[in-house]
C-alpha positions in Angstrom: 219.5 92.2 107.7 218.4 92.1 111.4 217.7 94.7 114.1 220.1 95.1 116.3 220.5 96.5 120.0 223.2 98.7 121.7 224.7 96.0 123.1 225.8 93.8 120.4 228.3 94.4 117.0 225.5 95.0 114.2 225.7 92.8 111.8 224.9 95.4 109.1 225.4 99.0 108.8 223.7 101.9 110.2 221.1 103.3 107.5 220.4 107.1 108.4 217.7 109.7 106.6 218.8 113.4 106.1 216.6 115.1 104.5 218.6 117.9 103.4 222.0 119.2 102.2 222.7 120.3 105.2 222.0 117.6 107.8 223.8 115.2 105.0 226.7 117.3 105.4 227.4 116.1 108.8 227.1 112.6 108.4 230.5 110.4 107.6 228.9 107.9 105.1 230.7 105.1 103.4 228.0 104.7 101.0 225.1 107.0 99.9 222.3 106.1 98.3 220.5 108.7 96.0 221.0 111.0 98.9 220.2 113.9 96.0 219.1 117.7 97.1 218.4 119.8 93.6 221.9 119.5 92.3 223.8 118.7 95.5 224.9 115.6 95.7 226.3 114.1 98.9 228.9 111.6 98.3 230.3 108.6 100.4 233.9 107.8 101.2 233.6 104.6 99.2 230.9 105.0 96.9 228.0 107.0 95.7 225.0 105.8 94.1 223.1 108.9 92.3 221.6 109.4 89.0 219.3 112.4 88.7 221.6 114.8 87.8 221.9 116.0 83.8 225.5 116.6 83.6 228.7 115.2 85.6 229.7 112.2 87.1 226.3 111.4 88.4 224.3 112.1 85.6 222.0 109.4 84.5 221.5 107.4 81.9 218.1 107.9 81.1 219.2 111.9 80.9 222.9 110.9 78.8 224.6 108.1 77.3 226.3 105.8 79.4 225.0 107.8 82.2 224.9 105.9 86.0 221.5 103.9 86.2 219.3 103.6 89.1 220.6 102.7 92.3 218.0 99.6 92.5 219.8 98.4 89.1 223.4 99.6 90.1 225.7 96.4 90.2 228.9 98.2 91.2 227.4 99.5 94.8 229.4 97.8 97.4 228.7 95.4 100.2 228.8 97.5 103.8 229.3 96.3 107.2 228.7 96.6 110.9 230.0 99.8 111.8 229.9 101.5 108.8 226.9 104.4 107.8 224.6 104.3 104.7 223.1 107.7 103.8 219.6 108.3 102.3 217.5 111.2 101.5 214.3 109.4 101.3 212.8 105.8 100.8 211.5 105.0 97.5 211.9 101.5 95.8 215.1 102.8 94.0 216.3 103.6 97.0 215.6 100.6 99.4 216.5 98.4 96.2 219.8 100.2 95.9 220.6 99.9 100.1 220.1 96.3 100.0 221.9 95.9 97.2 224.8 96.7 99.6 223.4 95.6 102.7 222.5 92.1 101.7 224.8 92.0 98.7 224.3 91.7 95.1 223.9 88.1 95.0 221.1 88.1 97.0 217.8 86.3 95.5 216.1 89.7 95.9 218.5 90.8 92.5 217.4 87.7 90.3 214.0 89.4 89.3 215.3 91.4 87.0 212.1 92.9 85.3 211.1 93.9 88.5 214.0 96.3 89.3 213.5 97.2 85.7 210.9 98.3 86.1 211.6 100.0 89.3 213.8 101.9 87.5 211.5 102.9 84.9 208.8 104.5 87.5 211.9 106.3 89.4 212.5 108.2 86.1 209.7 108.3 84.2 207.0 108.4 86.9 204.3 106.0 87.9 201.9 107.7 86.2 203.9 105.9 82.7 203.3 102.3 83.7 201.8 101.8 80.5 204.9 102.5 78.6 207.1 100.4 80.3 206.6 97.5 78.2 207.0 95.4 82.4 205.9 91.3 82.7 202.4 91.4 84.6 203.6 89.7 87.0 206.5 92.5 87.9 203.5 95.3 87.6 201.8 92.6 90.5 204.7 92.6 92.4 205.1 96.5 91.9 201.7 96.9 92.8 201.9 95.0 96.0 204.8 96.8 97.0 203.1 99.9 96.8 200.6 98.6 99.1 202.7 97.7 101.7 204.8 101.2 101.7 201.3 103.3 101.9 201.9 102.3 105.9 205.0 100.4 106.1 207.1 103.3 105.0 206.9 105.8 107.7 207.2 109.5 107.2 210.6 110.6 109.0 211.3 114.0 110.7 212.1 116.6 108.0 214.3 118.9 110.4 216.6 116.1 111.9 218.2 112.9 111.1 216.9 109.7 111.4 217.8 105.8 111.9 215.7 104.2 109.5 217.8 100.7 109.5 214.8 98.4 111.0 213.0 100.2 108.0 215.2 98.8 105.4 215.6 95.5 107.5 211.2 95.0 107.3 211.3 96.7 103.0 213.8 94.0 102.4 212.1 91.0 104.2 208.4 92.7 102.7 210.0 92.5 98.7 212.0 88.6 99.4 207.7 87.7 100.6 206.8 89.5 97.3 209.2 88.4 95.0 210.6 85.1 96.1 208.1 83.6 98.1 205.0 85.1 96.2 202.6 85.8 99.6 199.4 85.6 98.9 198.5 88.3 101.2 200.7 90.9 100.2 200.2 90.0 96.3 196.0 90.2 97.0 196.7 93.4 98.9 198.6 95.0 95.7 195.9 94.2 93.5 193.0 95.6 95.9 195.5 98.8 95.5 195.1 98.6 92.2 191.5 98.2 92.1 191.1 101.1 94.2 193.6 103.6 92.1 191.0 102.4 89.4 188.3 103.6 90.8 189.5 106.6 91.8 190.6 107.7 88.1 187.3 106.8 87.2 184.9 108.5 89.5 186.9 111.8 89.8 187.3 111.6 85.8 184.9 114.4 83.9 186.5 115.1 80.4 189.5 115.4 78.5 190.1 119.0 76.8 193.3 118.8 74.7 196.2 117.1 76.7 194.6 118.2 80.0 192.6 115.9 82.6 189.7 117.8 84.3 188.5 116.2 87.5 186.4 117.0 90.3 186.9 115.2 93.4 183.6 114.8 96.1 186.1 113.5 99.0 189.0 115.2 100.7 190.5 111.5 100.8 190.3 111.9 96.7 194.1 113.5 95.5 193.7 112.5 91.9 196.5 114.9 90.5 198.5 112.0 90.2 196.1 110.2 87.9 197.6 111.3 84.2 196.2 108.7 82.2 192.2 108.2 82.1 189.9 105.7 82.6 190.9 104.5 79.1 194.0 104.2 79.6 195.2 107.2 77.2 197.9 109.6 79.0 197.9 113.4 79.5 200.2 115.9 80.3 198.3 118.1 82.4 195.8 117.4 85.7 193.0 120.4 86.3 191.0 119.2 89.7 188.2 120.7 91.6 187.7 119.0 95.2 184.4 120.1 96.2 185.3 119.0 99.3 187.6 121.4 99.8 186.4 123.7 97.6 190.5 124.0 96.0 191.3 124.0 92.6 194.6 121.8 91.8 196.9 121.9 88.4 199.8 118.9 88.2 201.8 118.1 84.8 203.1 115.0 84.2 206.6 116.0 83.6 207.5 118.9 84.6 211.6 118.6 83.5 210.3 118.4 80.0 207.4 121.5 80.0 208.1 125.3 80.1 204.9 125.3 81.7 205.1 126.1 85.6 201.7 125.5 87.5 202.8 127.9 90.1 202.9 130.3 87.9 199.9 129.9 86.1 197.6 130.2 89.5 199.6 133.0 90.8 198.9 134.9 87.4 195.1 133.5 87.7 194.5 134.2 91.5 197.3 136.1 93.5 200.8 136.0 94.8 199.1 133.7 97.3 198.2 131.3 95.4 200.9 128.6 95.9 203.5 125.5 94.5 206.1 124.5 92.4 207.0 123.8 88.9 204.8 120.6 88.8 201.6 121.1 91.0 200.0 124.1 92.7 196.9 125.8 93.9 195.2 128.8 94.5 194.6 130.9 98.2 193.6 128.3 100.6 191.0 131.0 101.9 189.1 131.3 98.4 186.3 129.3 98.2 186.7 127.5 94.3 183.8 126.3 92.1 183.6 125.5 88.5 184.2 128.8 87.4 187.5 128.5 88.7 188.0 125.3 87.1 187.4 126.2 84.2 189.2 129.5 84.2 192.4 127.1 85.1 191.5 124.3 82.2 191.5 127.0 79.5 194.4 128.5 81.0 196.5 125.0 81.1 195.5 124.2 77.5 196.3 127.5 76.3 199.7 127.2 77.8 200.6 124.0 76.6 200.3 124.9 73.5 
Protein backbone atom coordinates (compact mmCIF):
# COMPACT_ATOMS: atom_id res chain seq x y z
CA UNK A 1 0.00 0.00 0.00
CA UNK A 2 1.23 3.63 -0.67
CA UNK A 3 -0.30 7.13 -0.08
CA UNK A 4 -1.43 8.52 -2.77
CA UNK A 5 -2.23 12.21 -4.06
CA UNK A 6 -5.21 13.69 -6.11
CA UNK A 7 -3.34 13.68 -9.02
CA UNK A 8 -2.48 10.24 -9.67
CA UNK A 9 -4.72 6.61 -10.20
CA UNK A 10 -4.33 5.12 -6.50
CA UNK A 11 -2.97 2.19 -6.59
CA UNK A 12 -5.17 0.84 -3.76
CA UNK A 13 -8.60 1.53 -2.69
CA UNK A 14 -10.03 4.23 -0.65
CA UNK A 15 -10.37 3.01 3.14
CA UNK A 16 -13.09 5.27 4.85
CA UNK A 17 -14.33 5.29 8.78
CA UNK A 18 -18.12 5.74 9.52
CA UNK A 19 -18.72 5.47 12.72
CA UNK A 20 -22.37 4.80 12.64
CA UNK A 21 -25.24 3.20 10.81
CA UNK A 22 -26.15 6.07 9.47
CA UNK A 23 -23.05 7.71 7.96
CA UNK A 24 -22.31 3.89 6.57
CA UNK A 25 -25.48 4.15 4.89
CA UNK A 26 -24.23 6.70 2.50
CA UNK A 27 -21.09 5.20 1.50
CA UNK A 28 -21.06 2.76 -1.89
CA UNK A 29 -18.53 0.20 -0.60
CA UNK A 30 -17.31 -2.79 -2.42
CA UNK A 31 -16.02 -4.29 0.56
CA UNK A 32 -16.73 -3.71 4.33
CA UNK A 33 -14.83 -4.75 6.91
CA UNK A 34 -16.53 -5.35 10.37
CA UNK A 35 -18.28 -2.18 9.71
CA UNK A 36 -20.92 -3.65 12.69
CA UNK A 37 -23.39 -1.09 14.63
CA UNK A 38 -25.44 -3.36 17.46
CA UNK A 39 -27.07 -5.60 14.91
CA UNK A 40 -26.81 -3.45 11.81
CA UNK A 41 -24.67 -4.66 9.63
CA UNK A 42 -23.57 -2.61 6.58
CA UNK A 43 -22.80 -4.71 3.68
CA UNK A 44 -20.56 -4.25 0.41
CA UNK A 45 -21.54 -4.81 -3.17
CA UNK A 46 -18.90 -7.51 -3.35
CA UNK A 47 -18.29 -8.74 -0.04
CA UNK A 48 -18.78 -8.32 3.61
CA UNK A 49 -16.54 -9.36 6.22
CA UNK A 50 -18.64 -9.38 9.73
CA UNK A 51 -18.82 -11.84 12.49
CA UNK A 52 -20.32 -10.46 15.77
CA UNK A 53 -23.67 -11.09 15.09
CA UNK A 54 -25.48 -14.37 17.02
CA UNK A 55 -27.75 -15.43 14.31
CA UNK A 56 -27.86 -14.91 10.27
CA UNK A 57 -25.46 -14.83 7.67
CA UNK A 58 -22.96 -13.01 9.71
CA UNK A 59 -22.97 -14.73 12.72
CA UNK A 60 -19.70 -15.97 14.00
CA UNK A 61 -18.21 -18.87 14.69
CA UNK A 62 -17.12 -18.43 18.04
CA UNK A 63 -21.07 -17.65 18.69
CA UNK A 64 -22.37 -20.88 16.10
CA UNK A 65 -21.02 -23.62 14.20
CA UNK A 66 -19.53 -22.99 11.09
CA UNK A 67 -20.21 -19.37 11.84
CA UNK A 68 -17.89 -16.58 9.61
CA UNK A 69 -14.49 -16.09 11.60
CA UNK A 70 -12.67 -13.00 12.07
CA UNK A 71 -12.02 -10.75 9.36
CA UNK A 72 -8.07 -10.90 10.23
CA UNK A 73 -8.47 -14.84 9.59
CA UNK A 74 -11.14 -14.51 6.66
CA UNK A 75 -9.50 -16.12 3.49
CA UNK A 76 -12.41 -15.49 1.20
CA UNK A 77 -12.25 -11.47 1.45
CA UNK A 78 -11.35 -10.28 -1.89
CA UNK A 79 -8.48 -8.27 -3.37
CA UNK A 80 -9.74 -4.36 -4.03
CA UNK A 81 -8.45 -1.81 -6.28
CA UNK A 82 -7.81 1.72 -7.17
CA UNK A 83 -11.05 3.26 -7.37
CA UNK A 84 -12.90 1.17 -5.37
CA UNK A 85 -14.05 2.05 -1.36
CA UNK A 86 -13.43 -0.17 1.78
CA UNK A 87 -15.76 0.55 4.67
CA UNK A 88 -14.76 0.39 8.47
CA UNK A 89 -16.35 1.18 11.58
CA UNK A 90 -13.27 1.30 13.67
CA UNK A 91 -9.54 0.14 13.63
CA UNK A 92 -8.68 -2.74 15.74
CA UNK A 93 -6.25 -5.55 14.70
CA UNK A 94 -9.22 -7.64 13.27
CA UNK A 95 -9.96 -5.04 11.36
CA UNK A 96 -6.68 -3.60 9.88
CA UNK A 97 -5.72 -7.48 9.48
CA UNK A 98 -8.93 -8.10 7.60
CA UNK A 99 -8.42 -4.62 5.16
CA UNK A 100 -5.07 -5.75 4.11
CA UNK A 101 -6.12 -8.90 3.66
CA UNK A 102 -7.83 -7.28 0.63
CA UNK A 103 -5.68 -4.48 0.10
CA UNK A 104 -2.39 -6.27 -0.11
CA UNK A 105 -3.91 -9.67 -0.84
CA UNK A 106 -4.00 -12.93 0.83
CA UNK A 107 -0.72 -14.05 -0.14
CA UNK A 108 0.99 -11.46 1.30
CA UNK A 109 3.88 -12.44 3.98
CA UNK A 110 1.92 -10.51 6.54
CA UNK A 111 -0.78 -13.94 6.32
CA UNK A 112 2.04 -16.61 6.86
CA UNK A 113 2.13 -15.96 10.74
CA UNK A 114 -0.65 -17.73 11.36
CA UNK A 115 -0.57 -17.87 15.33
CA UNK A 116 -0.49 -14.36 15.27
CA UNK A 117 -3.82 -13.69 13.52
CA UNK A 118 -4.94 -16.52 15.74
CA UNK A 119 -4.56 -15.03 18.16
CA UNK A 120 -5.83 -11.84 16.97
CA UNK A 121 -8.81 -13.51 16.57
CA UNK A 122 -8.99 -14.77 19.94
CA UNK A 123 -8.62 -11.23 21.77
CA UNK A 124 -11.33 -9.73 19.19
CA UNK A 125 -13.79 -12.25 20.70
CA UNK A 126 -12.87 -13.16 23.82
CA UNK A 127 -11.17 -9.94 25.04
CA UNK A 128 -7.65 -9.05 25.89
CA UNK A 129 -8.18 -9.41 29.22
CA UNK A 130 -8.22 -13.65 28.30
CA UNK A 131 -4.65 -13.85 26.96
CA UNK A 132 -4.01 -16.45 29.32
CA UNK A 133 -6.44 -18.82 27.74
CA UNK A 134 -5.43 -18.52 24.40
CA UNK A 135 -2.99 -21.23 24.50
CA UNK A 136 -0.72 -18.26 21.70
CA UNK A 137 3.34 -19.03 20.86
CA UNK A 138 5.29 -16.31 23.02
CA UNK A 139 6.57 -14.99 20.41
CA UNK A 140 2.88 -14.10 18.77
CA UNK A 141 1.92 -12.61 22.49
CA UNK A 142 5.48 -10.46 21.64
CA UNK A 143 4.35 -9.55 18.46
CA UNK A 144 0.77 -8.85 19.88
CA UNK A 145 2.27 -6.94 22.51
CA UNK A 146 4.28 -4.74 20.28
CA UNK A 147 1.48 -4.01 18.22
CA UNK A 148 -0.41 -2.69 20.97
CA UNK A 149 2.30 -0.34 21.60
CA UNK A 150 2.48 1.14 18.47
CA UNK A 151 -1.55 1.65 18.11
CA UNK A 152 -1.62 3.46 21.69
CA UNK A 153 -0.44 6.61 19.26
CA UNK A 154 -0.22 5.36 15.84
CA UNK A 155 -3.90 4.72 15.69
CA UNK A 156 -5.60 7.99 15.75
CA UNK A 157 -8.95 8.70 17.21
CA UNK A 158 -11.26 9.67 14.08
CA UNK A 159 -14.26 12.11 14.17
CA UNK A 160 -17.31 10.38 15.65
CA UNK A 161 -19.93 12.68 13.69
CA UNK A 162 -18.42 12.47 10.10
CA UNK A 163 -16.61 10.20 7.83
CA UNK A 164 -13.20 9.84 7.52
CA UNK A 165 -10.18 8.76 5.07
CA UNK A 166 -8.21 6.66 7.17
CA UNK A 167 -6.18 4.91 4.02
CA UNK A 168 -2.57 6.32 5.02
CA UNK A 169 -3.66 4.77 8.40
CA UNK A 170 -4.00 1.34 7.07
CA UNK A 171 -1.01 2.05 4.63
CA UNK A 172 1.52 2.88 8.13
CA UNK A 173 -0.66 -0.43 10.36
CA UNK A 174 0.40 -2.57 7.49
CA UNK A 175 4.05 -1.51 6.99
CA UNK A 176 4.17 -1.18 11.36
CA UNK A 177 2.92 -5.35 11.56
CA UNK A 178 5.35 -6.54 8.02
CA UNK A 179 8.42 -4.63 10.77
CA UNK A 180 6.83 -6.71 13.58
CA UNK A 181 6.23 -9.77 12.08
CA UNK A 182 8.51 -10.24 9.17
CA UNK A 183 11.37 -8.28 9.78
CA UNK A 184 11.33 -8.64 13.75
CA UNK A 185 12.38 -4.67 14.62
CA UNK A 186 14.06 -4.51 17.51
CA UNK A 187 12.55 -1.29 18.37
CA UNK A 188 9.09 -1.88 18.01
CA UNK A 189 9.50 -5.56 19.60
CA UNK A 190 11.45 -3.72 22.89
CA UNK A 191 8.65 -1.18 22.81
CA UNK A 192 5.83 -4.05 23.13
CA UNK A 193 7.49 -5.49 25.97
CA UNK A 194 8.11 -2.09 27.97
CA UNK A 195 4.11 -2.14 27.30
CA UNK A 196 3.90 -5.03 28.85
CA UNK A 197 6.01 -4.32 31.71
CA UNK A 198 4.10 -1.27 32.37
CA UNK A 199 0.36 -3.11 32.16
CA UNK A 200 2.18 -5.19 34.88
CA UNK A 201 2.69 -2.76 37.05
CA UNK A 202 -0.29 -1.22 36.84
CA UNK A 203 -2.36 -4.46 37.88
CA UNK A 204 -0.08 -4.72 40.60
CA UNK A 205 -0.07 -1.34 42.30
CA UNK A 206 -3.86 -0.60 41.83
CA UNK A 207 -4.50 -4.32 42.99
CA UNK A 208 -6.02 -4.47 46.91
CA UNK A 209 -7.92 -7.90 47.24
CA UNK A 210 -9.97 -10.30 45.59
CA UNK A 211 -13.58 -10.79 47.25
CA UNK A 212 -15.31 -13.70 45.37
CA UNK A 213 -15.01 -13.20 41.51
CA UNK A 214 -14.61 -9.47 41.91
CA UNK A 215 -11.25 -7.35 41.68
CA UNK A 216 -11.24 -4.37 44.11
CA UNK A 217 -8.68 -1.61 43.19
CA UNK A 218 -7.90 1.69 44.12
CA UNK A 219 -6.12 3.77 41.69
CA UNK A 220 -3.75 7.00 43.26
CA UNK A 221 -3.41 8.47 39.49
CA UNK A 222 -6.00 9.76 37.11
CA UNK A 223 -3.54 8.28 34.38
CA UNK A 224 -4.40 4.74 36.23
CA UNK A 225 -7.81 3.12 34.29
CA UNK A 226 -7.37 -0.41 35.60
CA UNK A 227 -11.03 -1.57 34.87
CA UNK A 228 -9.58 -3.43 32.14
CA UNK A 229 -7.20 -5.40 34.39
CA UNK A 230 -9.53 -8.80 35.09
CA UNK A 231 -6.91 -11.02 36.00
CA UNK A 232 -4.49 -10.16 39.10
CA UNK A 233 -1.20 -9.93 39.85
CA UNK A 234 -1.24 -13.77 39.94
CA UNK A 235 -2.35 -14.24 37.07
CA UNK A 236 -5.91 -15.75 38.21
CA UNK A 237 -9.00 -14.10 36.17
CA UNK A 238 -12.26 -12.46 37.51
CA UNK A 239 -15.31 -11.54 36.24
CA UNK A 240 -15.96 -8.37 37.81
CA UNK A 241 -13.61 -4.91 38.37
CA UNK A 242 -14.72 -2.65 41.56
CA UNK A 243 -12.10 0.63 41.42
CA UNK A 244 -11.73 3.58 43.58
CA UNK A 245 -9.51 6.44 41.81
CA UNK A 246 -8.62 8.59 44.65
CA UNK A 247 -7.61 10.82 42.18
CA UNK A 248 -10.79 11.35 41.03
CA UNK A 249 -12.52 10.48 43.83
CA UNK A 250 -15.08 8.00 41.22
CA UNK A 251 -15.95 4.70 41.96
CA UNK A 252 -15.87 2.33 38.64
CA UNK A 253 -17.53 -1.33 38.10
CA UNK A 254 -16.50 -3.26 34.58
CA UNK A 255 -17.28 -7.23 34.03
CA UNK A 256 -15.40 -9.08 31.95
CA UNK A 257 -17.99 -10.29 29.72
CA UNK A 258 -20.77 -8.73 29.70
CA UNK A 259 -22.72 -10.92 26.66
CA UNK A 260 -22.45 -13.77 29.06
CA UNK A 261 -23.68 -11.95 32.67
CA UNK A 262 -27.26 -10.81 33.49
CA UNK A 263 -25.43 -8.47 35.52
CA UNK A 264 -25.65 -4.81 34.10
CA UNK A 265 -23.11 -2.29 35.91
CA UNK A 266 -25.35 0.51 34.94
CA UNK A 267 -27.82 -0.72 36.73
CA UNK A 268 -26.25 -1.64 39.68
CA UNK A 269 -24.88 2.16 40.38
CA UNK A 270 -28.07 3.72 39.31
CA UNK A 271 -29.82 1.49 42.02
CA UNK A 272 -26.81 2.35 44.49
CA UNK A 273 -26.46 6.15 43.74
CA UNK A 274 -29.08 7.83 41.39
CA UNK A 275 -30.51 7.98 37.94
CA UNK A 276 -27.33 9.93 37.46
CA UNK A 277 -25.09 7.69 37.98
CA UNK A 278 -24.03 6.51 34.43
CA UNK A 279 -22.95 3.55 31.63
CA UNK A 280 -23.69 0.55 29.94
CA UNK A 281 -24.05 -3.07 30.34
CA UNK A 282 -20.25 -3.56 30.91
CA UNK A 283 -18.81 -0.53 32.85
CA UNK A 284 -20.32 2.43 34.72
CA UNK A 285 -20.04 4.93 37.42
CA UNK A 286 -21.70 6.97 39.81
CA UNK A 287 -22.61 11.11 39.70
CA UNK A 288 -19.46 12.68 38.54
CA UNK A 289 -20.38 15.47 41.18
CA UNK A 290 -20.20 13.00 44.28
CA UNK A 291 -17.13 12.93 45.86
CA UNK A 292 -16.49 8.70 46.38
CA UNK A 293 -14.40 7.12 49.21
CA UNK A 294 -14.17 3.70 50.53
CA UNK A 295 -17.46 3.64 51.73
CA UNK A 296 -18.59 3.76 48.41
CA UNK A 297 -16.37 1.11 47.33
CA UNK A 298 -17.34 -1.08 49.35
CA UNK A 299 -21.03 -0.51 49.15
CA UNK A 300 -20.34 -1.37 45.25
CA UNK A 301 -18.03 -4.58 46.01
CA UNK A 302 -20.70 -6.16 48.18
CA UNK A 303 -23.23 -5.11 45.76
CA UNK A 304 -21.18 -6.82 42.66
CA UNK A 305 -20.62 -10.07 44.54
CA UNK A 306 -24.02 -10.22 45.65
CA UNK A 307 -25.24 -9.96 42.18
CA UNK A 308 -23.06 -12.32 40.66
CA UNK A 309 -24.18 -14.71 42.49
Amino acid sequence: MHAHTDSETPMTPTVVHAPSAALAATIAATLTVEAEYGSVVAEGSRYTAAHHQAEGPFAGRHIVAGGRPSPCNDTNIPSTHGGEVVLVSHLDLDTVGGVLRSTLGQGHPLFRHAGFWNLAEFIDVNGAHKISYADADEDDIRALYAWWAWAKTGLPRFPRDAVADVTSTLDEAGAVLDRILNDLDTSLLLAGDAFRADEAALNARTFLRREGDVLVRTAATAGDFCNHLYTDPTGVSARAVVCLNTAFRAVTVSIADPDRETVSCRELVQDLWGPEAGGHKGIGGGPREVAFDETHLEAAVAEMVRRLG
